[in-house]
C-alpha positions in Angstrom: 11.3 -1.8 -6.7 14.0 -3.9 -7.4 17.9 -3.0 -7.7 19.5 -3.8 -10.4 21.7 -7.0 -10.0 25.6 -7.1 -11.8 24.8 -11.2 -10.9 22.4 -12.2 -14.1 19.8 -15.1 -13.7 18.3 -16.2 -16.9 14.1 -16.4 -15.3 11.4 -18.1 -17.1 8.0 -16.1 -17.1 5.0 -18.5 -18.6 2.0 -16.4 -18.7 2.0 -13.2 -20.4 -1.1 -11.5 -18.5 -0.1 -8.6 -16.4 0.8 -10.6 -13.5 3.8 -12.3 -15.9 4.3 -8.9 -17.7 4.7 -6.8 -14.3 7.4 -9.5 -13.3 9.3 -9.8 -16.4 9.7 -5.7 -16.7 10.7 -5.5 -13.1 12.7 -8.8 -13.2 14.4 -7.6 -17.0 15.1 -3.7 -15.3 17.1 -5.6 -12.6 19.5 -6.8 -15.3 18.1 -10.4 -15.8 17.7 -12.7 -18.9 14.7 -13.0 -19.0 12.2 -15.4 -21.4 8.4 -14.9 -21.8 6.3 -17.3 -22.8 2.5 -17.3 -23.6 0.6 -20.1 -24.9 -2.3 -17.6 -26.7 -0.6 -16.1 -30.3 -1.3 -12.6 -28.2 -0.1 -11.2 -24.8 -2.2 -9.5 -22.4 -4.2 -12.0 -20.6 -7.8 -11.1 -19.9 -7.0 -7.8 -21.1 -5.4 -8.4 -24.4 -6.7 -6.2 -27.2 -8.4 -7.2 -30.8 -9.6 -4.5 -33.1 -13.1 -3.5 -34.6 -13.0 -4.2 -38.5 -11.8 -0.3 -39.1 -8.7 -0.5 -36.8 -10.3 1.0 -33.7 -8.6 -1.0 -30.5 -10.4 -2.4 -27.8 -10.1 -5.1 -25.0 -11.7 -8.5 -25.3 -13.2 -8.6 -21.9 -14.0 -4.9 -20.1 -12.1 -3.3 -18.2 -11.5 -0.3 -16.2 -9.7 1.3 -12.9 -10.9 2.6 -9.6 -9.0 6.6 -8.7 -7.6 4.1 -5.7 -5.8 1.4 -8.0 -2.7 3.0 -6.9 -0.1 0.0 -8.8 -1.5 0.7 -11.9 -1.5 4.3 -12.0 2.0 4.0 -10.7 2.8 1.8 -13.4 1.0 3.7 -16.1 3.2 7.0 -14.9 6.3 4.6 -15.2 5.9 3.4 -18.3 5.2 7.4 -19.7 1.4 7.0 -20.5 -0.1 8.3 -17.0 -1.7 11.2 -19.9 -3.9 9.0 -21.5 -5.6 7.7 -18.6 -8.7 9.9 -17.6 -11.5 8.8 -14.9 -14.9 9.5 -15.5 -18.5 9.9 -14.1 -19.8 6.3 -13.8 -23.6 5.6 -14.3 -25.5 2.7 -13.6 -29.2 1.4 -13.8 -31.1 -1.8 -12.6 -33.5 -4.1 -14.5 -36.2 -5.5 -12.4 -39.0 -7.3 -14.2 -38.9 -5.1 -17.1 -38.6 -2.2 -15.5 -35.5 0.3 -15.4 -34.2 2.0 -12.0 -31.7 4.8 -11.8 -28.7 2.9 -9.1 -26.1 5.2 -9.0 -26.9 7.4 -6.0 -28.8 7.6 -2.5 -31.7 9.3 -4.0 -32.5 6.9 -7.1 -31.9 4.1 -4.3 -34.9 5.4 -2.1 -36.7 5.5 -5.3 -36.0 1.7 -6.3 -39.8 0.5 -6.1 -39.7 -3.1 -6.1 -38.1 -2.8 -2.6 -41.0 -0.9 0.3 -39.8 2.0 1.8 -38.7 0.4 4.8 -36.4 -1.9 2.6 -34.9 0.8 0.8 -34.0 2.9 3.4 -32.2 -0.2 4.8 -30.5 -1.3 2.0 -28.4 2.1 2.2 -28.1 1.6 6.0 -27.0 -2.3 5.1 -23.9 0.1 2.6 -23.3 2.3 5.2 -22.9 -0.5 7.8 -20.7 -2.3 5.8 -18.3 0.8 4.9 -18.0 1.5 8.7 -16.5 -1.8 9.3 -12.8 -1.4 9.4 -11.7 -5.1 9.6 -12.9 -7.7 7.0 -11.4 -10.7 8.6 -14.2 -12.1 10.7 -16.5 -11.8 7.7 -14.3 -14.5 6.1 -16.1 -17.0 7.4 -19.8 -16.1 6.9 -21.1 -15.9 3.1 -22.4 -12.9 1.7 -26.1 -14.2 1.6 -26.3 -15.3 5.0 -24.7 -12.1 6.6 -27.1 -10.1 3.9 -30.0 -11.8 5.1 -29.2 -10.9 8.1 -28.6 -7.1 7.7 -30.5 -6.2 5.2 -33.6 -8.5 5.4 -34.2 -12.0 2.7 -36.9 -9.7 0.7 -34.4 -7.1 -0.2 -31.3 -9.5 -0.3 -33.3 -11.6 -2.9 -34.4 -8.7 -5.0 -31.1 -6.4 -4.6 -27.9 -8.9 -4.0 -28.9 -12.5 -4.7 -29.4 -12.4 -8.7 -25.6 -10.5 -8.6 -24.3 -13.0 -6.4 -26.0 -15.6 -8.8 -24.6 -13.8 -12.5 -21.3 -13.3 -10.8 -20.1 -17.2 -9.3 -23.5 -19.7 -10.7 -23.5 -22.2 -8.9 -21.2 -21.3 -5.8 -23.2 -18.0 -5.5 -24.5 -19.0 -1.9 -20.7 -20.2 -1.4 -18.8 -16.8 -1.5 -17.9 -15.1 1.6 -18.6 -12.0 2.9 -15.3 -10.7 3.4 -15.3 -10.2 -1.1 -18.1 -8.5 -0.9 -17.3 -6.0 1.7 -14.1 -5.1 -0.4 -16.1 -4.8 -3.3 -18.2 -2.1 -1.7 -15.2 -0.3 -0.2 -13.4 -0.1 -3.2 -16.2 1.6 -5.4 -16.8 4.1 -2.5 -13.8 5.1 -1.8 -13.4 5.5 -5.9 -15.7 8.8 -5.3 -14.3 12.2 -5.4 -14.9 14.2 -2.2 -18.4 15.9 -3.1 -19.4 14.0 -6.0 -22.3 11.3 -5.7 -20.7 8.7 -8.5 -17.8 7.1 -8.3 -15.0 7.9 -11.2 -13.8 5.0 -13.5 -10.7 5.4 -15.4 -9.9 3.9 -18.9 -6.8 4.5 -21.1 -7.0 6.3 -24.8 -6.5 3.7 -27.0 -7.5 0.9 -24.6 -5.5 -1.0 -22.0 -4.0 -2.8 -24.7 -1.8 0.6 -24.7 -0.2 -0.9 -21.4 0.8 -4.7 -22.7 2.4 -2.7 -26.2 4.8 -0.5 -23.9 5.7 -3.1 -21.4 6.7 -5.6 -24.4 8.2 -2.1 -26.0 10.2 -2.1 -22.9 11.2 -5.6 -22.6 12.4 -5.9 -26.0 14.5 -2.9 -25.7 16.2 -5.0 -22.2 16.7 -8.0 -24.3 13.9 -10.3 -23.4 12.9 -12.8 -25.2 9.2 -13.0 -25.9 7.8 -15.9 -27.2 4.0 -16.1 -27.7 2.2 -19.0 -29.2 4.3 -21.3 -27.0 2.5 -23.6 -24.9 5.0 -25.4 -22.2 4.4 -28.8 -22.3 6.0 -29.7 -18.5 7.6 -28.1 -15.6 10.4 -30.4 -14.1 13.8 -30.5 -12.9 17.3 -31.0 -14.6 20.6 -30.7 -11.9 18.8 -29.3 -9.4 17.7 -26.5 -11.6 13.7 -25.7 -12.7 13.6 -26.5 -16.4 10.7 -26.2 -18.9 9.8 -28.9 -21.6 9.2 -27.3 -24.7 8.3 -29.2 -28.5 10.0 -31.8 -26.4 13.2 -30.1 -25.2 14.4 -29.1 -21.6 15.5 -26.2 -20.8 17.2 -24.8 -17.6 16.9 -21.4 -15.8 17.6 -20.2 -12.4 13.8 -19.3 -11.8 10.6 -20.3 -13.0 7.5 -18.0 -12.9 4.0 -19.4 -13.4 2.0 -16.4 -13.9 -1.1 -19.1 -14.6 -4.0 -20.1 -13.0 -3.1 -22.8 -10.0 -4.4 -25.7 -12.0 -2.7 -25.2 -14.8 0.8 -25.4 -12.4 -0.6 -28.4 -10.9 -1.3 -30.4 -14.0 2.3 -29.1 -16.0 4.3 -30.1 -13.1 2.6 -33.4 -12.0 5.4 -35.7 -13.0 8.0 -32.8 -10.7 10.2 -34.7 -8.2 9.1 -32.2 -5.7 5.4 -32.7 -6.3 3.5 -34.6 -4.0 -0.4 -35.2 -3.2 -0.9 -32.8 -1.1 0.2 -29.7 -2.9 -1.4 -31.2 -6.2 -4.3 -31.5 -4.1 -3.8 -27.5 -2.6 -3.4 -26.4 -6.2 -6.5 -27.9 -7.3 -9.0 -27.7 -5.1 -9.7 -23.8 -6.4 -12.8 -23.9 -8.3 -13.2 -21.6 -11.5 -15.7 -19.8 -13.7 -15.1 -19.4 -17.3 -16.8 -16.3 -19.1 -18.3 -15.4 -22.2 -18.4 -12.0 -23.5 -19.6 -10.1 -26.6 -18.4 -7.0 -27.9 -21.3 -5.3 -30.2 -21.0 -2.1 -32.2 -24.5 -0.2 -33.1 -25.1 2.7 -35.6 -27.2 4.9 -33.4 -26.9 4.7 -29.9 -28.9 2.2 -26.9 -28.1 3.7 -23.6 -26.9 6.6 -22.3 -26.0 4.6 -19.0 -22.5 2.9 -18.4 -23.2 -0.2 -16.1 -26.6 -2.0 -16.3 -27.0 -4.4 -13.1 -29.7 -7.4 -13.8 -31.9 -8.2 -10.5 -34.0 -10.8 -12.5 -33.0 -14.2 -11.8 -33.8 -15.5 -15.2 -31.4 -12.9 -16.8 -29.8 -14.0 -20.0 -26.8 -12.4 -19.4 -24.8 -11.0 -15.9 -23.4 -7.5 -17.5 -24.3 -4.9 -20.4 -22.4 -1.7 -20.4 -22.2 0.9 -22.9 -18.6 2.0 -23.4 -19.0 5.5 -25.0 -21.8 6.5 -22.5 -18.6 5.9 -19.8 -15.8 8.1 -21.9 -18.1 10.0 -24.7 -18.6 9.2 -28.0 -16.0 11.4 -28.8 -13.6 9.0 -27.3 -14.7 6.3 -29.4 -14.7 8.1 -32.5 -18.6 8.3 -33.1 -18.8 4.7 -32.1 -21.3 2.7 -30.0 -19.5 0.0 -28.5 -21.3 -2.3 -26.2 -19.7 -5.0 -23.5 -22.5 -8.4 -22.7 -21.3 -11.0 -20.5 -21.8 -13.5 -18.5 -20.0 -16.5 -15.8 -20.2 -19.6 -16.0 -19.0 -23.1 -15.5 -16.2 -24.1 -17.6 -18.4 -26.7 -19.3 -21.3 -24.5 -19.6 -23.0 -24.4 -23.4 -21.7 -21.1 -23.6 -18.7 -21.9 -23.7 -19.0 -24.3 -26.1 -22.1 -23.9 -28.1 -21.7 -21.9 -32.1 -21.1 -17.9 -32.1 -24.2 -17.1 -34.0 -26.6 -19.7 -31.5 -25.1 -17.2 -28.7 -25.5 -14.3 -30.7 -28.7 -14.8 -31.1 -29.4 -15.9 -27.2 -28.2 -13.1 -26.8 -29.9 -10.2 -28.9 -33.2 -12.2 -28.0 -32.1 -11.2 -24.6 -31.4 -7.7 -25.2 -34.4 -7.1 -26.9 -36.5 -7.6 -24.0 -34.5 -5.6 -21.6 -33.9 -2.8 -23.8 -36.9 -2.2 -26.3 -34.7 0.6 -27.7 -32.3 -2.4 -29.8 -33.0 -4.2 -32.7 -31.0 -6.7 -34.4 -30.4 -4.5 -37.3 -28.5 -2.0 -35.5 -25.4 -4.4 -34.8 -22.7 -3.1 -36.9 -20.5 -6.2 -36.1 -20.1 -8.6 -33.4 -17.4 -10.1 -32.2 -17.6 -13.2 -29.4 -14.8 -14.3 -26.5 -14.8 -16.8 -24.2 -12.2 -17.1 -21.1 -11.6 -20.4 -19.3 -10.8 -20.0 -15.6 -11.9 -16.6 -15.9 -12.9 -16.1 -11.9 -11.9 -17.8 -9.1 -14.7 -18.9 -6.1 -13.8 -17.8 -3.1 -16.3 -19.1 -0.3 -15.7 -19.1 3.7 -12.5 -21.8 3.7 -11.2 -20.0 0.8 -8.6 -17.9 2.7 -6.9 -21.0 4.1 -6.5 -22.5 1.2 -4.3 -19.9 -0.7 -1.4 -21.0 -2.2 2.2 -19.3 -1.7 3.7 -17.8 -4.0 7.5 -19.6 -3.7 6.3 -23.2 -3.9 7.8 -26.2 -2.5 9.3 -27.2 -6.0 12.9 -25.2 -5.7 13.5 -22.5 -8.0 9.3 -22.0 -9.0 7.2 -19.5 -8.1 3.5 -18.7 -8.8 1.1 -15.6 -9.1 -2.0 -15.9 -10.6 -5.5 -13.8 -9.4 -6.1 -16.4 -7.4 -3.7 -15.6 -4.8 -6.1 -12.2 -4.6 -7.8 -12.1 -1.6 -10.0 -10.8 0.1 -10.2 -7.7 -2.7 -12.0 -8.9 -6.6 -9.7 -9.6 -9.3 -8.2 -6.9 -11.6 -5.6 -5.0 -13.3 -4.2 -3.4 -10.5 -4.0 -6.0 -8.2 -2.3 -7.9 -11.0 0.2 -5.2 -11.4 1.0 -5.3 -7.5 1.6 -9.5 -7.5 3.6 -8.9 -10.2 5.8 -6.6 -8.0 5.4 -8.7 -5.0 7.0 -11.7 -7.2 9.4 -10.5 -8.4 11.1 -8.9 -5.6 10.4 -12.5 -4.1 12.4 -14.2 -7.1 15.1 -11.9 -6.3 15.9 -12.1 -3.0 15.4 -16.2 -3.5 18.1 -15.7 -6.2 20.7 -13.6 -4.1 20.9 -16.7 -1.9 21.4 -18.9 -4.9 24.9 -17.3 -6.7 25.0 -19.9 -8.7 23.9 -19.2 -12.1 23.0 -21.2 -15.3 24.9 -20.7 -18.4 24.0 -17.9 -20.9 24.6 -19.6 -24.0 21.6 -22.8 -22.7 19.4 -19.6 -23.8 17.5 -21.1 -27.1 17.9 -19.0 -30.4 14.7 -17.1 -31.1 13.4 -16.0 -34.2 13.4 -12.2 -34.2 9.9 -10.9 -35.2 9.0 -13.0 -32.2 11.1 -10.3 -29.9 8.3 -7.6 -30.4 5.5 -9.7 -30.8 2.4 -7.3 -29.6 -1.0 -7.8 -28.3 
């Protein structure tokens, strides 16, 4: 937690996801003029909020937090909505071959057919072994599928792991080490309550958007100035001091915050004075997935199962989970609210291709693994798509993580990225933010010298509490 400061800086935050949120509340608390700015109309990142056509809020992408995401419970307690977060029995099944298998504890596991006996029983040996190992650095440099293979056998690790390795990073899914995956596994078990067989998931009433609306809430009442819709057109330098170029204009601050992903930094501050090959060449050699989601509401309901894992390798889709079968229906006001997604490259078709050619993809998809839905059902529909959406971290990946104070004076950078070796998420982003900013404010306690208040640009006022 940072002190507050009687020596103001005025600090630049571009990114408005939680990362640049968590840093510009803890940054603006400390007493510091501080300046938001988002390139997207909204603010919230992956987790910004849109609304179904009656007004009912929801996030674009899904999300939800483990009982051990400890920063953004914190956070939620800070900001005085720790009341609407509630966790709740999770439930998950698995599609093999059109068939449906109950996932979600030891029993259904034994039960899992497509795997023999001796398979199954060694898949939950291949969990256990993988909880008992305390230190995840030596798997950093093995992948997933090759220690897998190893422990759990290639039959089981094709039919159990490989098509979830293959939905969640494509083409790099033989890439990613084994040191993600072990996280992955600790932190869903330890997200169990002592003497319960599923692990808990939390979600907010009213949606995580509830978070980003009292963090700019907060901001606005500190005197930050939030500016979405405004895309920084170059990072560079002016007197020694980190400046912005924005419609054409430089501005000066005593600290720069890239809450963005490492490319983006690379590519805004390419013509820096401090920028030279090789950290252009650190910045951008992190591969990314972009993702494609579709949020679908149905007048009866599919499921009564939260998380539906996909052990086909022809899947059309990575993920379909049924919101209200996680919090109730009477959570969601009588709704049936649905989450399909998938990864992909960047350039992928579905990323580019019409809304109703990949609403019908997908439906077509649906149909088969779900015989229950029909097309008439769908209420509405509504399609996102996420550049840069998930980073690829394979076996040289720890080693090529970027610091967060870069080598161009006075800029900093946080981005999920920088997340390693645990997935990334809310509360991860929530504890970079905290990390960063008490980074930017010891850098600035050795740097007294301050740039002027009145080089802080006139903003119009409705943009002061624009809202996800």
């Amino acid at each position: 937690m940072i002190e507050p400061t009687s020596t103001a800086a005025r600090i630049a935050v571009v990114g408005g996801g939680f990362t640049g949120l968590t840093a510009a509340y803890e940054l603006a608390k400390a007493g510091h003029h501080v300046e938001v700015y988002e390139a997207a109309p909204t603010f919230g990142g992956l987790v910004a909020g849109f609304e179904l056509e009656d007004g009912f809020p929801l996030e674009r992408a899904y999300h939800f937090l483990y009982t051990t995401d400890k920063w953004m419970i914190g956070m939620a307690e800070e900001l005085g909505i720790r009341d609407r977060l509630s966790f709740h029995p999770s439930s998950i099944k698995a599609f093999h071959e059109g068939e449906r298998y109950g996932f979600t504890t030891p029993l259904e596991l034994l039960r899992f057919k497509p795997l023999s006996l001796i398979d199954r029983i060694r898949t939950g040996l291949t969990g256990l072994r993988t909880l008992s190992l305390k230190n995840w650095q030596p798997l950093t440099t093995v992948t997933a599928y090759e220690w897998l293979c190893k422990v759990n056998g290639k039959k089981a690790t094709d039919i159990v792991w490989k098509p979830l390795l293959m939905g969640k990073f494509d083409v790099y899914w033989d890439k990613v080490t084994m040191a993600w995956l072990w996280t992955r596994i600790h932190v869903r078990q330890t997200s169990k309550i002592k003497g319960e067989q599923t692990e808990r998931l939390g979600y907010f009433e009213g949606g995580f958007r509830i978070m980003v609306d009292r963090w700019l809430e907060e901001l606005t009442a500190r005197g930050a100035v939030l500016r979405p819709s405004t895309p920084i057109q170059a990072f560079t330098e002016v007197e020694g001091k980190p400046a912005l170029v924005i419609d054409g204009e430089e501005r000066r601050f005593d600290a720069v915050l890239g809450a963005i992903p490492s490319t983006a930094l690379a590519r805004a501050a390419k013509d820096h004075p401090a920028m030279t090959p090789e950290y252009s060449k650190l910045l951008t050699d992190i591969d990314y997935l972009g993702a494609a989601l579709m949020v679908i509401t149905t007048d009866r309901p599919i499921t009564d199962v939260y998380w539906h894992q996909i052990h086909d390798l022809d899947a059309p889709f990575l993920v379909f989970l049924s919101l209200d079968s996680l919090i109730g229906v009477e959570n969601t006001g009588g709704r049936y609210i649905y989450y399909i997604g998938d990864y992909v490259q960047n350039d992928d078709e579905l990323m580019t291709m019409d809304e109703d050619a990949l609403r019908e993809r997908w439906y077509a998809g649906l149909e088969k693994l779900l015989p229950e839905f029909t097309r008439d059902m769908v209420t509405e529909s509504h399609v996102f798509r996420f550049r840069n959406a998930q980073h690829i971290v394979d076996v040289t990946f720890q080693s090529r993580i970027p610091e967060m104070k870069t080598p161009l004076p006075g800029y900093f950078l946080a981005n999920f990225a920088q997340v390693f070796p645990e997935d990334r998420g809310t509360n991860y982003a929530v504890r970079d933010g905290l990390k960063v900013a008490e980074l930017i404010e010891e850098s600035l306690a050795q740097e007294p010298t301050r740039v002027a208040r009145d080089e802080a640009p006139t903003i119009p006022a409705d943009l002061g509490s624009a809202a996800s």
